[in-house]
C-alpha positions in Angstrom: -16.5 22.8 -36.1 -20.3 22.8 -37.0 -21.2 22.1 -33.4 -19.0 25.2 -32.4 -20.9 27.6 -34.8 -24.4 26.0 -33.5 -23.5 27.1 -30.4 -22.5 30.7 -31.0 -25.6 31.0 -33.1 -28.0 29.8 -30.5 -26.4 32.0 -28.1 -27.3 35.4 -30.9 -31.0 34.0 -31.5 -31.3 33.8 -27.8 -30.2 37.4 -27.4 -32.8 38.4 -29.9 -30.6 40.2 -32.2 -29.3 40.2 -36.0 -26.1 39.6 -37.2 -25.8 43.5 -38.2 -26.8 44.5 -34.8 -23.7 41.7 -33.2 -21.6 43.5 -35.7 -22.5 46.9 -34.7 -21.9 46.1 -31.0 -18.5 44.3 -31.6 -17.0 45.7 -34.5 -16.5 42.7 -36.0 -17.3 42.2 -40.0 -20.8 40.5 -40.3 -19.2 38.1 -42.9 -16.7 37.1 -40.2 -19.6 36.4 -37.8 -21.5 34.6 -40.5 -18.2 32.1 -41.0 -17.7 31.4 -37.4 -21.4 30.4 -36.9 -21.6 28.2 -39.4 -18.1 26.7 -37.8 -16.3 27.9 -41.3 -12.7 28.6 -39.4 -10.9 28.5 -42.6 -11.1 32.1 -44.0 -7.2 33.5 -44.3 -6.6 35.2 -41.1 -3.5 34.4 -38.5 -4.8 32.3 -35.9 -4.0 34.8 -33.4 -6.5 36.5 -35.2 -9.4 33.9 -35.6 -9.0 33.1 -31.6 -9.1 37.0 -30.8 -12.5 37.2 -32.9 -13.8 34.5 -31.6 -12.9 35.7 -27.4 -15.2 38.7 -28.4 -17.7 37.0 -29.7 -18.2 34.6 -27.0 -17.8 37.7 -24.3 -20.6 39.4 -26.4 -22.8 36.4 -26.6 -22.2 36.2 -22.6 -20.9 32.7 -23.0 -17.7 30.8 -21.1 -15.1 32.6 -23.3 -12.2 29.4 -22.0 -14.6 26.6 -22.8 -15.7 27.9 -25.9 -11.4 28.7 -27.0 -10.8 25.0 -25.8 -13.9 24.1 -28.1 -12.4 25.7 -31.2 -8.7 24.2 -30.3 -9.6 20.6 -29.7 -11.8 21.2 -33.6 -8.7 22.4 -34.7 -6.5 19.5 -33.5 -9.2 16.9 -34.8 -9.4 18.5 -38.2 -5.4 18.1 -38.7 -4.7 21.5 -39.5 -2.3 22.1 -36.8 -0.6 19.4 -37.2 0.0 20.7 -40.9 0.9 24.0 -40.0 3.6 22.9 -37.7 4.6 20.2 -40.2 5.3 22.8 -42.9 6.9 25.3 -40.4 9.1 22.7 -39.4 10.3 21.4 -43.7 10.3 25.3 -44.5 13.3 25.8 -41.4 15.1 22.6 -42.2 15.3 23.4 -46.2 16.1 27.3 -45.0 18.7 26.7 -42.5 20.5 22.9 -43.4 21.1 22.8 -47.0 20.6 19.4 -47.5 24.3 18.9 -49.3 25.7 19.1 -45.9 24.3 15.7 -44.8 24.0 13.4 -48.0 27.5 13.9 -49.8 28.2 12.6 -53.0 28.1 9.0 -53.5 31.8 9.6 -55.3 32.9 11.2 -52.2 31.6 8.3 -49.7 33.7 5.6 -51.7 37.1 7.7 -51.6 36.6 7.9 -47.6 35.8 3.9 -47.6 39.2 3.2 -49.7 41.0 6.1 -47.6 39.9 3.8 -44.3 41.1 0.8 -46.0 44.3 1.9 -46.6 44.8 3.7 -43.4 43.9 0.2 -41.5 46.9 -1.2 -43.9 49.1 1.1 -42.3 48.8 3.8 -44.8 46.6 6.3 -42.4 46.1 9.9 -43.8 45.8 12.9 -41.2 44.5 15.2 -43.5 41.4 12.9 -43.8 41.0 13.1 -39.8 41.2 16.7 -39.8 38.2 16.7 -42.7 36.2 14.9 -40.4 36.8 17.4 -37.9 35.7 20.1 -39.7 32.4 18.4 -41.0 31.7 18.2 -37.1 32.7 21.4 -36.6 30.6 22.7 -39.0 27.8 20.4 -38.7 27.6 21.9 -34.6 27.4 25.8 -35.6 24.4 24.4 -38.1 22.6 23.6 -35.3 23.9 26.2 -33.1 22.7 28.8 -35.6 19.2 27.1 -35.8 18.9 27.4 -31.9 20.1 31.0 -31.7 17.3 31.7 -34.6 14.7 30.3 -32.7 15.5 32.1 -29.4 15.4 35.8 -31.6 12.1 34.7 -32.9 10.9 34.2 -29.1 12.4 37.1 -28.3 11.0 39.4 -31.0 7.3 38.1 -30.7 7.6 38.8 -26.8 8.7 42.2 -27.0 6.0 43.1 -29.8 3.4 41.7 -27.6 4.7 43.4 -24.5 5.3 47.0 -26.7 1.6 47.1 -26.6 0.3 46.6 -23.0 -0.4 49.6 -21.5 1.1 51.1 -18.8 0.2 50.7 -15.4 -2.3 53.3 -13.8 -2.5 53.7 -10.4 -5.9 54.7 -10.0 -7.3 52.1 -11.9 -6.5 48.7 -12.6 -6.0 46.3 -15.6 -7.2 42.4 -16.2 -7.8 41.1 -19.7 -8.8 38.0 -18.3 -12.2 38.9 -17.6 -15.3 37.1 -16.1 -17.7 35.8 -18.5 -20.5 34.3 -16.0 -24.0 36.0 -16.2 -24.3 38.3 -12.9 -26.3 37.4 -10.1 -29.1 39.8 -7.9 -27.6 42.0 -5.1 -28.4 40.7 -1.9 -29.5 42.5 1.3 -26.4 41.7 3.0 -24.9 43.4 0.1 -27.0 46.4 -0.3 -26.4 46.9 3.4 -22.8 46.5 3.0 -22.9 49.5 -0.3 -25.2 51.7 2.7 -22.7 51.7 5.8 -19.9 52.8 3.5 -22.2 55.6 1.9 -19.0 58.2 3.4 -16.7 56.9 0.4 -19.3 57.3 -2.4 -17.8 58.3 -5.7 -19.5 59.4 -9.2 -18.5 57.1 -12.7 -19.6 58.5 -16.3 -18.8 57.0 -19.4 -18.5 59.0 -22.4 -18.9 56.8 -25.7 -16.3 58.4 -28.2 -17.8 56.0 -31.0 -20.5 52.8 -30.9 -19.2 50.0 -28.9 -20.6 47.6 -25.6 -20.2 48.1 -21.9 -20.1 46.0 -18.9 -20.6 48.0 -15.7 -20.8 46.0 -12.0 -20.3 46.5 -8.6 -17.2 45.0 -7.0 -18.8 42.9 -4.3 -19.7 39.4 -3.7 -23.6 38.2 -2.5 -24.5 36.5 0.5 -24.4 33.1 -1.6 -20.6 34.4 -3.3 -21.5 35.2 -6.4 -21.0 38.4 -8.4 -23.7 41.5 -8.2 -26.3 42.3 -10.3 -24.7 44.5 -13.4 -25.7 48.1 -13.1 -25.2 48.4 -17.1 -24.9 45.6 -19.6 -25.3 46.9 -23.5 -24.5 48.4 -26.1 -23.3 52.5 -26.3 -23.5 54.6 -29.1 -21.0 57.8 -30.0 -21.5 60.3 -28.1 -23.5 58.5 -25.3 -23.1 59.3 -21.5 -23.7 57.1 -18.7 -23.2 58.0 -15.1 -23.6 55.5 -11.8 -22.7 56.3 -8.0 -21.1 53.8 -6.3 -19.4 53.5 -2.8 -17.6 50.4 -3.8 -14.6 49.7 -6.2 -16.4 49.1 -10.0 -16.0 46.9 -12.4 -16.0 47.9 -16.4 -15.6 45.7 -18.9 -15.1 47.0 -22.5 -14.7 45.6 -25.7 -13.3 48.8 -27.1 -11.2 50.6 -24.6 -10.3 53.2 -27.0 -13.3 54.5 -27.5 -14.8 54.8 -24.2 -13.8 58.0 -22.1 -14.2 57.5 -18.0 -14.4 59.9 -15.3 -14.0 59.7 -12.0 -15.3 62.7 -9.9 -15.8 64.7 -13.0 -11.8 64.1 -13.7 -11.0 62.2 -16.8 -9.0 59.1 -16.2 -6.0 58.1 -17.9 -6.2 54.9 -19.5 -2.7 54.6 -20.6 -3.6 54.0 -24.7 -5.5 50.7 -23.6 -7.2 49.2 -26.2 -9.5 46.6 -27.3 -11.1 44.3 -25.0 -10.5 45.2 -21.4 -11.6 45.0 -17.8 -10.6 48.0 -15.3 -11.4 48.1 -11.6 -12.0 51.8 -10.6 -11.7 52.8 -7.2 -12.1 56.0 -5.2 -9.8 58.4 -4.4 
């Protein structure tokens, strides 16, 4: 994954910062930065983990957080460690749910069914030794069904735990952690005309950091050409900060530490539901 880590580490020299200060703005553990640009994945972290790191980083370093995710996964793929991940996953369910005496029986056991079937085809046949069979089917189908009922409480579990977490829907703001990654373009005058003739439904935005974290603030508008607006505030906030913008068009803030920025709309505190982590809200007026 060198060429990976290249990338991210052309992307902080551009930026003209240090490690510390990337650290400082995302949060993230310098060391962890360090690994990921020199493409050193391997450090023992779930890879939920190691692809949530690495979506921050690429948001910070203003790069295309998908292509740089698809990047990392095809890295992955080539290097082979998926494919012995889900190898061992797959030997560590067999030897926990199949014990392995209930498909290779004794070699003892294998000759008395042979002479049994000889006999039986003699004329001598043996019901008890049908009804054996039975059962080893019988049992042999609740194996499996028990593996497949496993699986679903597993896909269950991890889907409830992930939606336990989402925060709940507020209606005067509004939610997307898919958010744009794109650098933003200049207003145009169409636009700035368009922000003027609906100067009536103007509204006041301030941002209180409650610790250090990294802000995204841009009108909600397209340019003559279609392409986002120019960013009114793109950096870096530290505790006890304040920023304020007037807009009279819905705006766009994108955080990297929800919890510890505190909005206001009007001068009235908006609830952000316990969102956390990297998020993008739409605010609106009232």
């Amino acid at each position: 994954m060198k060429n990976l880590g290249e990338k991210l580490l052309q992307a902080r020299t551009a930026m003209g910062i240090s490690v510390r200060d990337a650290a400082d703005a995302t949060r993230l553990r310098a060391d962890v930065i360090e690994n990921m640009e020199s493409g050193e994945f391997n450090y023992k972290l779930p890879e939920i983990y190691k692809r949530g790191f690495l979506r921050i980083y690429a948001a910070f370093l203003k790069l295309d957080v998908d292509a740089v995710l698809e990047q990392y996964s095809i890295a992955l793929r080539g290097s082979g460690e998926e494919a012995r991940r889900r190898s061992n996953l797959l030997s560590r369910m067999a030897s926990a749910t199949v014990p392995q005496k209930d498909f290779a029986p004794p070699q003892s056991s294998l000759e008395s069914r042979f002479e049994t079937f000889d006999k039986s085809s003699e004329g001598e046949g043996d019901e008890s030794e049908q009804a054996d069979y039975s059962a080893k089917f019988i049992k042999l189908a609740a194996l499996f069904g028990g593996v497949i009922l496993a699986v679903v409480l597993i896909i269950f579990i991890v889907s409830s735990a992930v939606s336990k977490n989402a925060p709940e829907e507020n209606p005067d703001i509004q939610m997307n952690a898919n958010m744009p990654t794109q650098p933003a373009a200049p207003v145009s005058e169409d636009s700035a005309n368009a922000i003027n003739a609906v100067a009536a439904a103007e509204f006041s935005l301030a941002l209180t950091a409650l610790a250090d974290t990294y802000v995204l603030v841009y009108p909600d508008i397209k340019t003559s050409d279609g392409k986002p607006a120019e960013a009114l505030y793109t950096g870096p906030m530290q505790g006890g900060e304040r920023r304020e913008f007037r807009s009279a068009v819905p705006l766009m803030v994108k955080l990297t530490d929800a919890e510890r920025i505190k909005i206001e709309r009007n001068g009235t505190p908006l609830d952000l539901k316990g969102a956390k982590g990297l998020r993008l809200f739409r605010i609106v007026s009232k």
